[in-house]
N, C-alpha and C positions, 0 to 999 in steps of 0.2 A: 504494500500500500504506500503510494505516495500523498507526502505530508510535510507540512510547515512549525519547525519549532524553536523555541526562543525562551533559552533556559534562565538565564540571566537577567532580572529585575530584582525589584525592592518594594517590598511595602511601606505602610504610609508611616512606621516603625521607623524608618530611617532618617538620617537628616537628610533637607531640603527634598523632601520627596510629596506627591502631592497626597492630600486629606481622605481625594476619591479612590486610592489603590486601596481597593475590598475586594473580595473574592470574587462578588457580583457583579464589578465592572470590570474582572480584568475577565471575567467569562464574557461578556459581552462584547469587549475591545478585542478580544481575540478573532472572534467575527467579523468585524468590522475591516481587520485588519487582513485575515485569512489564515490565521495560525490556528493548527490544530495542538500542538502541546504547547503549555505556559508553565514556567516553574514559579512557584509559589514565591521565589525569596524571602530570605529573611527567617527560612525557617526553622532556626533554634531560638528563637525571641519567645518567651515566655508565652506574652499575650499576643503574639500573632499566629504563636503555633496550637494556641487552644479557641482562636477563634476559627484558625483553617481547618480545625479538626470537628468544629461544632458542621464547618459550613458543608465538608468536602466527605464523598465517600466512595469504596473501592471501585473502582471501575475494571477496564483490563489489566493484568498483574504487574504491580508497576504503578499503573496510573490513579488517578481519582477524578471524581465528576463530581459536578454544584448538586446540590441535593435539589428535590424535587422543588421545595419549597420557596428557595432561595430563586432557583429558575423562574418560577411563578411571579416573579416581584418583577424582574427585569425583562421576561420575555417578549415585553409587548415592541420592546426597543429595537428590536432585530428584526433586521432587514432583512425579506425572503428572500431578495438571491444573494445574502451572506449569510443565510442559517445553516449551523454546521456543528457536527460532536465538537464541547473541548474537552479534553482533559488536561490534567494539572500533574507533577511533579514536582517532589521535595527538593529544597534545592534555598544552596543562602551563599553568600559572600562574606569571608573572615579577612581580615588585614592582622596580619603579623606583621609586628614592628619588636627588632626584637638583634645583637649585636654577632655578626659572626665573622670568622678573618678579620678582628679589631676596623669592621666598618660598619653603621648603622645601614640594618636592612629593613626595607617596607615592602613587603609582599602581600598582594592580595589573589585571593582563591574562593574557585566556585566550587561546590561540596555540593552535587547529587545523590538523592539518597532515595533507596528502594522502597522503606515501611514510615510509618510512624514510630514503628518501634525503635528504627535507628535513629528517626531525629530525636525522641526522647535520648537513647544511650549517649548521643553524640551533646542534646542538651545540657547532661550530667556531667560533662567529662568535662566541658569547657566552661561551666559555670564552678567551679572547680576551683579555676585555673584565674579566672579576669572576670571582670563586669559584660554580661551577657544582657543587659538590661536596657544601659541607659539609649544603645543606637542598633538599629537592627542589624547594621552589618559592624559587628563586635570588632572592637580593635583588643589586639592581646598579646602581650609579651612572649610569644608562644615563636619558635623556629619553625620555618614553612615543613620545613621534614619534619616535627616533631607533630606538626597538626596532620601530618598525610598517616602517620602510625596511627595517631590516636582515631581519624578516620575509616582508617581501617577494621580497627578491633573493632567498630559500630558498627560497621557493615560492608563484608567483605567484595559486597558489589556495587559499591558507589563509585561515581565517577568524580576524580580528584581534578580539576581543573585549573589550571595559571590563567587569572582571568588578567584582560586586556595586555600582552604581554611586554609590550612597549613603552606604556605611559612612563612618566618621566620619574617622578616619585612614588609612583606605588603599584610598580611591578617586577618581575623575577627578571626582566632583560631595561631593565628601564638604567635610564645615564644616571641619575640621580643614587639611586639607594639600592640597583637590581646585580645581579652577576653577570658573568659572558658567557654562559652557556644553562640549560635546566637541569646539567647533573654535578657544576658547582652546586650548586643548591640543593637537590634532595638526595644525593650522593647514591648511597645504593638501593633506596626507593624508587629509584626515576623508572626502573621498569612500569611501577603504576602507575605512571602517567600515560596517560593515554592521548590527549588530547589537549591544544593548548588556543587558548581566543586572541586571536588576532587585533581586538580593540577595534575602535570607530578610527582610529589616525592609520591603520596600514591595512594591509587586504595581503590577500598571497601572491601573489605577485611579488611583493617583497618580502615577504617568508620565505617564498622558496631559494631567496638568494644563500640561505644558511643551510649548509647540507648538514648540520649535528640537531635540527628541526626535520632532516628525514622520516623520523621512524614516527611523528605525531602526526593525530588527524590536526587540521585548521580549523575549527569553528568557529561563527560570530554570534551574536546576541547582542541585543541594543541597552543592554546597562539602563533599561528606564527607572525613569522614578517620575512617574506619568504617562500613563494609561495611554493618552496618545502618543507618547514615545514608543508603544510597544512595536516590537517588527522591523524598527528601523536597521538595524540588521540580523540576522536571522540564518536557521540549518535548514536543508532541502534531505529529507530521508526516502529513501526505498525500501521499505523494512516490514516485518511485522511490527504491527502498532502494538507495543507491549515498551514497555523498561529492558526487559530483556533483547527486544529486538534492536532497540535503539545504544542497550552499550555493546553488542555485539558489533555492529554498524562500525561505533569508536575504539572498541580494544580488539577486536579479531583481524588482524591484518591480511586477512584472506577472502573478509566478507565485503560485500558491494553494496550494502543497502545505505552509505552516507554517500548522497547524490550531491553535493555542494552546499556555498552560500549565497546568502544575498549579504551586501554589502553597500555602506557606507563610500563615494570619492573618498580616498583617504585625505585629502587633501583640508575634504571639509572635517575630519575631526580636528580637536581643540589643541594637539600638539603635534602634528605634522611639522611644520618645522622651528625652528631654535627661534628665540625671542624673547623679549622682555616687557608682562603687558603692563607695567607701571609706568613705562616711557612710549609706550604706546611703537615698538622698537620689532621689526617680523624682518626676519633677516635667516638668509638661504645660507644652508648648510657651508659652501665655500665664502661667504659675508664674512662667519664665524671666526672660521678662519684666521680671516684676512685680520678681523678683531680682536686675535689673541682669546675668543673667548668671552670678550669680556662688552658691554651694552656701551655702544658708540655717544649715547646719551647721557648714563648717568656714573658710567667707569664701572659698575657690578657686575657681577658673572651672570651670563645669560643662561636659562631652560634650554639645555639642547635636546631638541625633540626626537619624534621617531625617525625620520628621513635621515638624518645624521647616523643616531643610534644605528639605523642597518648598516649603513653603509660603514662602521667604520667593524661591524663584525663577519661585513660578509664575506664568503669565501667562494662566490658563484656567481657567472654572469646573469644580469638579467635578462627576463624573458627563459629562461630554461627551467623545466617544472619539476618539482620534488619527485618522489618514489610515489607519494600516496596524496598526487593532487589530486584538486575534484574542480567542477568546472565554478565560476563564481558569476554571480549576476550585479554590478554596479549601479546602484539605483537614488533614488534621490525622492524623502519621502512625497507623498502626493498634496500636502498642502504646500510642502514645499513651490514643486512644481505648478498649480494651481495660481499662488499667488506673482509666481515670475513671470506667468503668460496674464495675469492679469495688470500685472505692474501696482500692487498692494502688498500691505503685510499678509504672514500667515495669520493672523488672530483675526482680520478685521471681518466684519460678519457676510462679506463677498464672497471671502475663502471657504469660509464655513460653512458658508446653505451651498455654493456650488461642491464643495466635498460628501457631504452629507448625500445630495443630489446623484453624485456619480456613483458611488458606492449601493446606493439604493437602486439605481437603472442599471448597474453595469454589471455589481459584485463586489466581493472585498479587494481592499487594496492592494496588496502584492501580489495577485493574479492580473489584476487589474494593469499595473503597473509593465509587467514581466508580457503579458500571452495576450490582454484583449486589443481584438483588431484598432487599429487607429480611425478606421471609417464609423467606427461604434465610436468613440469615444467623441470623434466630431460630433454625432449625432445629438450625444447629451448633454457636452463641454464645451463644444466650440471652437474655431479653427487653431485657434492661439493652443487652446488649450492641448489638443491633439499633437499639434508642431511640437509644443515641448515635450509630451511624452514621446516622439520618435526621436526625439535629440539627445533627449537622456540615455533611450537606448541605444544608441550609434555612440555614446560616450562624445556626443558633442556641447559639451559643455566648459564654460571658464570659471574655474575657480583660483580664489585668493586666499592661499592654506593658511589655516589655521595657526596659533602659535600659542604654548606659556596658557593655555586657561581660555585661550579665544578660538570659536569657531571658525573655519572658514566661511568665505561668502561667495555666492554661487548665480555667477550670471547663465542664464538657459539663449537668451536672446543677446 
């Protein structure tokens, strides 16, 4: 069965995440959007994991579904040609900050999990340990290899995930606080790694420049923390629809049902390349360079981003594909797009009754986006509108990469 999923979010547990992430809406958004699995995040948070457990019940082995009841409240909201099974998935984000090789390390990881019974185990063991309480994605003094054992003993079939693995300061290959390769870091664990997220600032394309990144799947996930965030990058499966079929997909390096991603321009995520956004300073990896390093504005050491970071561990030309590529879809979400062919914000309520509009005539988004014809999409969007989704897909688009905490911006016209 071919399927849309998107492990990595956060509930409203989290800082700056928004009020509306409930179980109810992100079952909803998941339609809207076109994903068939959603990972709960956040799921060893006391009060998030006994409200997902009030809301959410077994479904395929592996998964869970909105309980009858909870459906009933939201159902009226869903759009017939976006109505579609969700199921949900345990699943949370840790950041470990924590001293190893006499350097401060910030590592953050996504921790899939098979039962409830494991997020309770895994609940126990890290409350334990740190304040499991005050954010939903716990920060803890904890070694990234010390949280993948303890992972473990919880449940021997969770999927240990390096999430975003670029970011500057809070990741396992990041320039700031990360190593130069994933088995510095989980030394003779790394066999359980299976799989590592590629972050909103790279796509594989420049993964595959790292051949000691051969033996992982790439996945993405859009790290929301708002419900219309979800999707924004995302997994494409061939699989049995089951937990098992999906970590077989990522740890069986023989099996074919991980069909690719969708993704992010990496360009447009927030640390594509080096910069300083206090002087308002986006300056290209050879700028750097040229500047010792250091912000031509204010003399301080600039955030050198992901662009840099590859390049200075790659050991591969680009354009040449890993052992275990899969094909990836470059996309740009649909308000996004929406509002460049309208020449408005995404929030202003033009975007949003024409989004609404599309999705209800056409289907959910990332079908929408990715397969439906552009003579349809005229039909109910408009000519502008149509032109920028054929432009997106031909990858004709200009963007001005992101830098240090800033988005990129994304001319379609």
């Amino acid at each position: 069965m071919k399927f849309i999923a998107d492990f990595h979010i956060h509930s409203r547990y989290s800082r700056a995440t928004s009020k509306d992430l409930t179980p109810e809406n992100l079952w909803l958004w998941a339609q809207y959007k076109g994903l068939s699995v959603v990972g709960v995040g956040d799921c060893i948070h006391p009060a998030w994991l006994k409200e997902v457990e009030e809301k959410l019940e077994p479904a395929e082995p592996g998964f869970f579904k909105l309980k009858r009841e909870f459906v009933q409240a939201v159902s009226a909201k869903v759009f017939e040609r976006c109505r579609a099974e969700v199921r949900f998935v345990l699943s949370t984000e840790i950041s470990s900050i924590y001293k190893k090789n006499d350097v401060v390390r910030k590592v953050h990881n996504v921790v899939i999990l098979s039962s409830f019974e494991s997020a309770h185990a895994l609940q126990r063991r890290l409350d334990a340990i740190g304040n499991i309480r005050s954010d939903g994605r716990p920060i803890l003094g904890l070694d990234a290899k010390d949280l993948l054992k303890i992972a473990l003993a919880c449940d021997p079939k969770m999927l240990f995930i390096p999430a975003h693995i670029w970011t500057p300061w809070f990741s396992v290959l990041g320039s700031k606080s990360g190593f130069n390769s994933i088995e510095a870091c989980f030394e003779e664990l790394t066999p359980h790694i299976h799989a590592l997220e590629t972050g909103l600032s790279s796509d594989p394309l420049m993964n595959w420049r790292l051949k000691n990144l051969d033996p992982f799947m790439l996945i993405s996930n859009s790290d929301a923390h708002s419900v219309s965030k979800l999707g924004r990058e995302a997994n494409i499966f061939d699989c049995e629809f089951s937990y098992d079929g999906i970590y077989r997909a990522l740890a069986d390096k023989r099996d074919k049902g991980f069909a690719g991603t969708i993704e992010f321009f990496p360009e447009e995520g927030k640390y594509h390349f080096d910069g300083h956004s206090m002087c308002n300073v986006r300056m290209h990896p050879r700028e750097t360079i040229a500047h010792k390093g250091l912000c031509p504005s204010c003399g301080k050491p600039i955030t050198v981003g992901v662009m840099a970071r590859v390049e200075e561990l790659a050991d591969r030309v680009e354009g040449k594909k890993a052992v275990r590529a899969r094909p990836y879809h470059s996309l740009i979400p649909l308000e996004e797009v929406v509002a460049a062919a309208k020449g408005v914000g995404c929030a202003s309520k033009k975007v949003q009754a024409l989004y609404f509009e599309m999705i209800d005539k056409l289907g959910a988004e990332l079908p929408l986006l990715m397969d439906k014809p552009l003579k349809d999409i005229q039909v109910v969007a408009g000519d502008s509108v149509a032109e920028a989704v054929g432009r997106v897909r031909e990858g004709k688009v200009a963007i001005t990469p992101g830098y240090d905490g800033v988005y990129g911006t994304i001319k379609i016209f």
